[in-house]
N, C-alpha and C positions, 0 to 999 in steps of 0.2 A: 504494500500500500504506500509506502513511502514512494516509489519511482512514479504513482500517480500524477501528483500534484504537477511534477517539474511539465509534466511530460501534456498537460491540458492546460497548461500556464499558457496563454496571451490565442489560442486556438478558439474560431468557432465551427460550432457543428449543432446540431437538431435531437441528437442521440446519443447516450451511450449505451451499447450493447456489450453488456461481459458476466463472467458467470457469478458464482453465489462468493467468492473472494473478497470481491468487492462490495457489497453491501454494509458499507460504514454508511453512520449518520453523519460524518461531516462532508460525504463525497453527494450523499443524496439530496444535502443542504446547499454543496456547491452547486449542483447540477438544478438545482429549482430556482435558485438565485437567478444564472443565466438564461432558465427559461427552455434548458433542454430538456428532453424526458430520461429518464432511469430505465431501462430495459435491463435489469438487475434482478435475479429472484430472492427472496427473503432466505436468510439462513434459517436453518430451522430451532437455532434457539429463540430467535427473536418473539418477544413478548405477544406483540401486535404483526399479524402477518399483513403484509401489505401487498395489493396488487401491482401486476408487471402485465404488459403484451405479450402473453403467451407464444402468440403467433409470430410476433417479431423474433422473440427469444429464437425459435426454431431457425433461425439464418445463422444464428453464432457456430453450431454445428456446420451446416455446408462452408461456413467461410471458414474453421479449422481445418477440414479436411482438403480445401485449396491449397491451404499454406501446406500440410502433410504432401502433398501431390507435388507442389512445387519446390520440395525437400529433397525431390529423387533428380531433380537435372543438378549436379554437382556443381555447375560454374555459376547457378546460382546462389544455392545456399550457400558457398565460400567466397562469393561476389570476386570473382576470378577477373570480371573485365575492369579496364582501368579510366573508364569514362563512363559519366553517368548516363549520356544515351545511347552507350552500347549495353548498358546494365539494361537498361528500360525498354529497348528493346528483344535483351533475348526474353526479358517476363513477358513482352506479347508474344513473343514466340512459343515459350510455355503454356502460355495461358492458352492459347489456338491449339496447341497439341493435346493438352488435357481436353478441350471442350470438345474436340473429333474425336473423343473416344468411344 
């Protein structure tokens, strides 16, 4: 939870989507301050269970299994090229060889 903060510091976006890890009260308090939604499930200690978009939630699964997929081309996941749009394009290159699968 700690590498949160830095890492949505000065960032906008409409969403956060992540799993039950992250359901702190001071990230669900940032996240309504700015007016984005929480797609976050309640831990099951918590007192008060709180509603989440289920439906959304189900995309955090398909976009895990992106990045697993795109863990098996090796010059990406050791980011082998030495220019960022040749990095950027071999992920569309990936990205097109996973979706013709």
């Amino acid at each position: 939870m700690k590498g949160v903060e830095p890492l949505i510091d000065g960032v906008a976006f409409d969403a956060l989507l992540a799993d039950k890890a992250f359901d702190a009260d001071w990230l669900l308090t940032e996240l309504d301050a700015r007016g984005a939604t929480a797609i976050i499930p309640p831990k099951a200690n918590r007192k008060f269970l709180r509603d989440y978009d289920k439906h959304a939630y189900k995309w955090r699964h398909s976009i895990e299994n992106f990045f697993a997929k795109i863990k098996e081309f090796r010059a990406i996941a050791t980011r082998y090229e030495k220019t960022a749009s040749s990095y950027a394009a071999n992920w569309h290159l990936a990205a097109g060889i996973i979706a013709s699968r």
